[in-house]
C-alpha angles and dihedrals in degrees: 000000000000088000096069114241129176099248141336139211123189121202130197126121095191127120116245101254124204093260097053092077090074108055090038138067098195102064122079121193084259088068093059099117098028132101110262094226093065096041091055094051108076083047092056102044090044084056087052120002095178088059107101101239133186135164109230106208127188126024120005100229137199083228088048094056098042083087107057131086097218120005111204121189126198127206093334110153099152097123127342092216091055094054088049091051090059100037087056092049103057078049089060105052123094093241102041114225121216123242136193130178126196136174134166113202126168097339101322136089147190150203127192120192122196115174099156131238131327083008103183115242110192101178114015086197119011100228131129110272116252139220136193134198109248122234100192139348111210119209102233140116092274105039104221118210122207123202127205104271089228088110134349122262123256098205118123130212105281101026126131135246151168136201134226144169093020116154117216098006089069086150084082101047112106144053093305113134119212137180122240139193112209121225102186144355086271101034149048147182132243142161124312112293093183102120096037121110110263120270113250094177157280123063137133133237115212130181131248136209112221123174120256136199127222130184120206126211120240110267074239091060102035093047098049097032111071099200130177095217093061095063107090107215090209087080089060087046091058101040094241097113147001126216087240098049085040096062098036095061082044089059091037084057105046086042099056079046104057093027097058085058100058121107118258099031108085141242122292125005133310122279099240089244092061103092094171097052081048104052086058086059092056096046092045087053092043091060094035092058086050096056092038098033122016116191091014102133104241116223102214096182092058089049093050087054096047088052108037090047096043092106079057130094122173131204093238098050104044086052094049087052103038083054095053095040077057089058096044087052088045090061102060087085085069095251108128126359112286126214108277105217112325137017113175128174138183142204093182084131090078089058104107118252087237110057115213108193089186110161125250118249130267086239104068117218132185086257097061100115089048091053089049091056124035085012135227096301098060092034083054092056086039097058088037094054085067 
């Protein structure tokens, strides 16, 4: 909303419920009982009131979304065909529509980001270009650049640059923009300079942004194909995620997915005091990892979570992951370099070492999910630390 968009429509025919009080800061306990569509409108249109905004009731259907830019869906687990139709469907149109899909579920969340193909990025990164002072300029095949050792670069393979102001290697002066490949945090490569004219000093290197095209994989593809090349090591590099915990919330995903639709277990998830029910869930998991991924270490643990919580939604981590699912929105207009495919992340580590399944009361309460999860004793210290 704060962003500015044209208009808006927000879908969901489901009643507030009690718990969702906890993982929302929309609802009040007067909502209980309302759709939530209509109890988050007057938020919404007090945060932006020149934003067009309209509530959408009843079938979602493929007519209905012909005529959106960017369609975005939120904890909807209802039925996975029915998410590819639809995803293949926004692919197939003239004009793509985007489409992003996002869940939280125990204490693990997701976003999946689907553009199309040959999707325009203007600015992978929306800061301001930069330039650096060059030290030398070899003739060789490649041309190496060096850069005054003052500070490192900051350039990446593949990025693109032009020259100016360089004396004796005049060949390079001028708004030609060339790749690189960098070869240290002071140097890069570009194209032979062999039969240039020998470079006598000075010049500056300076960045350009050249636009890019990226082309995104179906939510059907990505979901049942476990591929290496989907995993981007940056997450590991920042701590935020690792390729085998990666792969093991994609299969609990897909699992609670598939599982929740056999016959004989029932509809919906487990209630997190329900160990048998449970235990299908792992060793479906556990099969499934064998067919999709064979010699991927499987993290039973981390399935068992994602199982037992999935009743379960948190404030914190609603909020992570509805932030995110707004970036990703944001950069449809080609402005900064969306997920391709999934992002997952975790926070299993808060779940107490001692697990206390102790049952919620017959008498529901707004705390409910807390109580599931970290149970009554640490809920307790948590609501007498007010």
């Amino acid at each position: 909303m704060l962003a500015q968009p044209k208009s808006l429509v927000i879908h969901d025919d489901d009643k507030v419920k009690l718990t969702d009080l906890a993982s929302s800061p929309v609802y009040q306990e007067s909502d209980v009982g309302r759709l939530r569509s209509e109890s988050c409108f007057h938020y919404l249109q007090k945060l932006n009131p020149e934003v067009d905004l309209a509530i959408h009731k009843g079938e979602i259907s493929l007519e209905v979304l012909s005529h959106f830019n960017l369609v975005i869906f939120t904890d909807n687990y209802i039925s996975l065909e029915k998410m590819f139709e639809i995803n293949e469907f926004c692919r197939s149109q003239k004009e793509k529509i985007g489409f992003i899909y996002s869940g939280t579920i125990s204490l693990f969340g997701f976003v999946f980001v689907d553009f199309g193909d040959q999707f325009k990025v203007y600015d992978r990164d929306g800061e301001p270009t930069k330039w650096y002072p060059i030290e030398n300029i070899s003739k060789s095949s490649p041309g190496e650049v060096k850069i005054e050792s003052s500070k490192p670069h900051a350039f990446r393979t593949g990025d693109f640059v032009k020259f100016s102001d360089v004396e004796g290697m005049v060949e390079l002066n001028g708004p030609e923009c060339r790749p690189i490949k960098v070869t240290s945090p002071y140097s890069f490569t570009i194209e032979d300079t062999k039969e240039f004219n020998a470079y006598t000093g000075g010049g500056r290197v300076e960045e350009v942004k050249v636009p890019t095209s990226l082309s995104f994989r179906t939510l059907r593809d990505c979901l049942t194909n476990f591929s290496d090349d989907e995993f981007n090591p940056e997450w590991q590099e920042l701590n935020l995620l690792t390729s085998k915990r990666y792969f093991n919330l994609k299969l609990a995903l897909y699992n609670i997915w598939m599982v929740s639709k056999m016959p004989g277990v029932g509809k919906g998830f487990p209630e997190h005091t329900n160990t048998t029910k449970i235990q299908i869930y792992i060793d479906s998991a556990k099969n499934m990892l064998e067919d999709l991924k064979p010699g991927q270490e499987f993290e039973e643990n981390i399935i068992k979570y994602c199982v037992q919580y999935s009743r379960c939604q948190l404030a914190p981590l609603c909020s992570f992951f509805g932030g995110i699912t707004a970036m990703e929105a944001l950069k449809f207009a080609g402005k900064y370099t969306p997920i391709k495919g999934f992002f997952f992340f975790d926070a299993f580590e808060c779940i107490p070492e001692e697990e206390d399944l102790t049952a919620a009361t017959n008498t529901p309460t707004r705390y409910d999910d807390l109580q599931a999860i970290f149970g009554p004793k640490i809920l307790q210290k948590i609501q007498n630390s007010k």
